[in-house]
C-alpha positions as CSV (number, residue, x, y, z in Angstrom):
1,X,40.9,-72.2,17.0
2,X,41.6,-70.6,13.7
3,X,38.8,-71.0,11.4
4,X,38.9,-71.6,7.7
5,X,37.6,-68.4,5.9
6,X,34.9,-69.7,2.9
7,X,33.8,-68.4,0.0
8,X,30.9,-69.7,-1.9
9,X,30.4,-68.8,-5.5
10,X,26.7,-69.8,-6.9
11,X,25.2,-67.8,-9.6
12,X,21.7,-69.1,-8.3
13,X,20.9,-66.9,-5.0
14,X,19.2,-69.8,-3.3
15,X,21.5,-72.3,-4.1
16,X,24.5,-70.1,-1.9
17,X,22.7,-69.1,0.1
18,X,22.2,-72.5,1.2
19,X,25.8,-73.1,1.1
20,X,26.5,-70.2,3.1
21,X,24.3,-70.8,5.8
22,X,25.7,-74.3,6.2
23,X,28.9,-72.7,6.2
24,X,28.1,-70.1,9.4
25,X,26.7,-73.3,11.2
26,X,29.7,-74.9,11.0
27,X,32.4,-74.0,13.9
28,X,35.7,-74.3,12.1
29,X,34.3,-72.4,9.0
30,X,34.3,-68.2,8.5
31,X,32.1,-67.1,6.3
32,X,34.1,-64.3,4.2
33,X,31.4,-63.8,1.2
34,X,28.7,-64.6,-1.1
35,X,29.8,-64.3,-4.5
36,X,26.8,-64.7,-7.3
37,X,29.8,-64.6,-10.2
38,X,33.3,-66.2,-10.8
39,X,34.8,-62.9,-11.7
40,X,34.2,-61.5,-8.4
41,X,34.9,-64.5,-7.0
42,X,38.1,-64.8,-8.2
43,X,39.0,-61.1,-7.1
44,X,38.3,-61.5,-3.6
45,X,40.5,-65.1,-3.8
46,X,43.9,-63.2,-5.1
47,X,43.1,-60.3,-2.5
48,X,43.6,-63.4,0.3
49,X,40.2,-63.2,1.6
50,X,39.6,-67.1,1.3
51,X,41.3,-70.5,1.7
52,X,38.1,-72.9,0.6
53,X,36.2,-72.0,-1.7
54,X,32.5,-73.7,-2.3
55,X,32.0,-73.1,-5.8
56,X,29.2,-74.0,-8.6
57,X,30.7,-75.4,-11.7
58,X,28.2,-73.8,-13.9
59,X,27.9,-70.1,-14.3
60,X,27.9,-67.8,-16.7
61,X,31.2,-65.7,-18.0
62,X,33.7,-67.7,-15.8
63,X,33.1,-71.6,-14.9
64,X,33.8,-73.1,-11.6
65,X,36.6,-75.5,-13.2
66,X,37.9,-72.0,-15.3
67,X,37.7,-69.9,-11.9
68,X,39.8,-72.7,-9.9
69,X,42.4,-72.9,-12.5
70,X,43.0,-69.4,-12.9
71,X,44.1,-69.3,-8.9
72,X,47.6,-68.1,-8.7
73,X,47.7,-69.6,-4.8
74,X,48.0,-73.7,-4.8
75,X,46.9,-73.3,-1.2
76,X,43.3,-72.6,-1.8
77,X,41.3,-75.2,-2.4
78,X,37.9,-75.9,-3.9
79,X,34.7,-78.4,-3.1
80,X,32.3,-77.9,-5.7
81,X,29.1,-78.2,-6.1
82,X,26.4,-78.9,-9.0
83,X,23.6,-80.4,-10.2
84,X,25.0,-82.7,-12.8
85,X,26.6,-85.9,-11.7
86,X,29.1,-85.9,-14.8
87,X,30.9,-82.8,-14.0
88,X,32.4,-85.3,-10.5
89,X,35.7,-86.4,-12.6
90,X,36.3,-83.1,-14.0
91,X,36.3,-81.8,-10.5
92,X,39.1,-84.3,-9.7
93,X,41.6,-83.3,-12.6
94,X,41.6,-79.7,-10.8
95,X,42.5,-81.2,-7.7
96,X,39.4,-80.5,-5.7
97,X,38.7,-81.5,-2.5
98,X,35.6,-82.6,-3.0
99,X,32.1,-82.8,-5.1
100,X,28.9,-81.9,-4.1
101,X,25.9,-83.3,-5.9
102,X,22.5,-80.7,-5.7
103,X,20.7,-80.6,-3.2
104,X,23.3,-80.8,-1.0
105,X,22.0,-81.8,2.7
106,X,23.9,-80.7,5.6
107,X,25.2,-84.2,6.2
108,X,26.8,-84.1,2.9
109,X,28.6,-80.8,3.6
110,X,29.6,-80.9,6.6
111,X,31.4,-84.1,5.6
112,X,33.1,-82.2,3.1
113,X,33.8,-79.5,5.1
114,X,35.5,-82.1,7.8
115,X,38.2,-83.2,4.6
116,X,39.1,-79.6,4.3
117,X,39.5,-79.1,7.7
118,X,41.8,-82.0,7.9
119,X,43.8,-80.8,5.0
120,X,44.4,-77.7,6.8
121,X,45.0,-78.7,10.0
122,X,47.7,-81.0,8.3
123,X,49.1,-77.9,6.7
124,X,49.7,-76.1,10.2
125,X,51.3,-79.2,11.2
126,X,54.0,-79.3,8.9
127,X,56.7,-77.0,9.9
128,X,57.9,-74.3,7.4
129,X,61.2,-75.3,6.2
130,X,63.8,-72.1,5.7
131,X,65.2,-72.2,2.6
132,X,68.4,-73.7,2.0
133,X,71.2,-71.5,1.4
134,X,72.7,-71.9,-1.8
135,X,76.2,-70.1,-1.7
136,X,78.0,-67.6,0.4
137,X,80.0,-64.4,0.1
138,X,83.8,-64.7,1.6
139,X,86.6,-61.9,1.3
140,X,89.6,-62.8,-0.4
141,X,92.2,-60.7,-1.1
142,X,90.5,-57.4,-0.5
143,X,87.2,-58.5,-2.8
144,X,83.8,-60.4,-1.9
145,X,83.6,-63.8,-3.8
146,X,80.9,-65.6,-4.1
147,X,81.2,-69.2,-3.8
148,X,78.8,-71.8,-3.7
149,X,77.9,-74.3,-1.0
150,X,77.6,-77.0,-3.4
151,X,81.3,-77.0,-4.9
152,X,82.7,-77.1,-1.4
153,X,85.0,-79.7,0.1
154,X,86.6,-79.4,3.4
155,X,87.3,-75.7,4.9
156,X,90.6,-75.9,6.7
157,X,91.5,-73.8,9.7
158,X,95.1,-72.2,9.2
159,X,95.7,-69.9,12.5
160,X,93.1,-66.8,12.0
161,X,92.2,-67.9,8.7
162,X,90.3,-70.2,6.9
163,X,91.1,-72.3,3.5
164,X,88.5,-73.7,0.9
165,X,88.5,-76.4,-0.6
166,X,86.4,-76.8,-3.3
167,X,85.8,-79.4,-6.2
168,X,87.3,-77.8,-9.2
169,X,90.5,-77.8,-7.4
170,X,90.6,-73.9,-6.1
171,X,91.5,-73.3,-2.8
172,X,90.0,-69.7,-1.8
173,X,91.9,-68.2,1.5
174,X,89.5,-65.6,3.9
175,X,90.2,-64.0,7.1
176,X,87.2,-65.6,9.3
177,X,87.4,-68.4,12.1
178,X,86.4,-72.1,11.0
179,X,83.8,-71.7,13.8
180,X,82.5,-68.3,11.9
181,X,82.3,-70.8,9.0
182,X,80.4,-73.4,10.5
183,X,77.7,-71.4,11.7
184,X,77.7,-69.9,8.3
185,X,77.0,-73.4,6.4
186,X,74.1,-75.9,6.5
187,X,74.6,-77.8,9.8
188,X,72.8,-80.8,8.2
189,X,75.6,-81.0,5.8
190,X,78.8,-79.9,6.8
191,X,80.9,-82.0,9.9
192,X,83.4,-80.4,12.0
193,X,85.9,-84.1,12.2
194,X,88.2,-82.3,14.4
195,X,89.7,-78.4,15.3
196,X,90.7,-77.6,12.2
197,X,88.8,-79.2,9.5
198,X,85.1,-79.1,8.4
199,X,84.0,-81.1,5.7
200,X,81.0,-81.8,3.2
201,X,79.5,-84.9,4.7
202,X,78.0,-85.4,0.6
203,X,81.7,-84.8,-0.8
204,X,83.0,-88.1,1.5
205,X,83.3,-90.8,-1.2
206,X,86.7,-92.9,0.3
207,X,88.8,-93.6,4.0
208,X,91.4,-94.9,4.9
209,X,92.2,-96.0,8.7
210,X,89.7,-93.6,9.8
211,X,90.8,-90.8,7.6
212,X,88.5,-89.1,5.1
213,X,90.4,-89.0,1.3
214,X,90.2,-85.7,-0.6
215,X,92.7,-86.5,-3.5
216,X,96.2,-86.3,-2.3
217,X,94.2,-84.7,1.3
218,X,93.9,-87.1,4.5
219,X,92.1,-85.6,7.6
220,X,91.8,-87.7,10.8
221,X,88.2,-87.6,11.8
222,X,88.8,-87.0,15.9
223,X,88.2,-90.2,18.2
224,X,85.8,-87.6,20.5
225,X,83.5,-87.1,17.2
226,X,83.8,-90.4,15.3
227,X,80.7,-91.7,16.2
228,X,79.0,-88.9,15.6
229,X,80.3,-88.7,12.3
230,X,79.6,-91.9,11.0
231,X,75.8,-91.6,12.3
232,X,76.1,-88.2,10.4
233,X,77.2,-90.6,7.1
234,X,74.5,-93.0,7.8
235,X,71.8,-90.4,7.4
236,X,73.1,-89.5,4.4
237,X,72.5,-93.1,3.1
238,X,76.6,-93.1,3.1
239,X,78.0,-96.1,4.9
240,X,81.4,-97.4,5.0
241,X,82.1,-101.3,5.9
């Protein structure tokens, strides 16, 4: 189990070190320091050594609200901890995970502690989604153009080369395979409706007897893919009836 690495920041020495024994009791937490300051504090969270930080809202030089909004990383998060009740709302409008009123009993903690594990845990859960590519480079006529995905059409197989199609009207002609092609754009959003054609599922606005309308273009989505094709629609909140 990966544990969550913890910083507390308390410029009263009993008071974290408190907090950081609570924090070394607790399985799922790693203590990475005791900070007495925020400027330290806030040195050690840009270097990456901590994702949750227990922190005391007032100190001198840097407050605990002035320390969390000066962390560049939106993934570290804060519980905070004080003696004041009134201080509780501000900690909210920094997005904090929690608030700790002093003296804070391990019950208390360890209930907060539980919430950050749980935010965490949903973080490793979510899969990291690849950026989406935003245009490509073809060759055409001896030069690299750049075009972007977004203005596409319909590529068009035409023996070994390919044509696109794209919205302003230009048709751009480059010596790779449609199959080259479709492995080169998103596969969420491009169809292959038969050999020779692949088209931008987003572009399809009109058919007609089960052929997809580009202007003065018809292409015959194949019998082998139609179904496909119109589930393909469907998630794209594009239905035809």
């Amino acid at each position: 189990m990966n544990k969550i690495r913890t910083l507390v920041v308390d410029d009263e020495p009993l008071a974290g070190k408190l907090i950081a024994s609570y924090v070394e009791k607790t399985p799922f937490l790693e203590l990475a320091s005791l900070c007495l300051d925020g400027v330290s504090a806030l040195s050690l969270i840009e270097e990456g050594k901590a994702e949750l930080v227990f922190c005391d809202i007032q100190m001198p030089d840097l407050t605990g609200m002035e320390l969390s909004r000066m962390v560049s990383s939106p993934k570290v998060k804060f519980i905070f901890t004080t003696a004041y009740a009134q201080y509780a709302i501000d900690g909210y409008k920094v997005s904090a995970l929690d608030y700790l009123l002093k003296p804070v009993s391990y019950k208390d903690f360890l209930e907060s502690a539980n919430r950050a594990k749980a935010y965490f845990d949903a973080l490793l859960d979510t899969p990291a989604r690849e950026p989406e590519k935003e245009s490509l480079f073809l060759k055409v006529d001896g030069q690299m153009v750049k075009v972007s995905i977004d203005d596409i059409l319909y590529v068009e197989s035409v023996k070994d080369y390919v044509k696109v199609h794209c919205a302003d009207g230009s048709v751009l002609m480059s010596l790779v395979s449609l199959k080259k092609m479709e492995e080169l754009l998103p596969q969420e959003r491009f169809f292959r409706v038969q050999r020779s054609y692949l088209v931008a599922l987003d572009k399809v606005t009109a058919m007609e007897r089960g052929r997809i309308i580009f202007g003065n273009e018809r292409i015959a989505v194949s019998d082998q893919v139609k179904d496909d094709f119109y589930k393909a629609l469907s998630e794209k909140n594009i239905i035809f009836v």
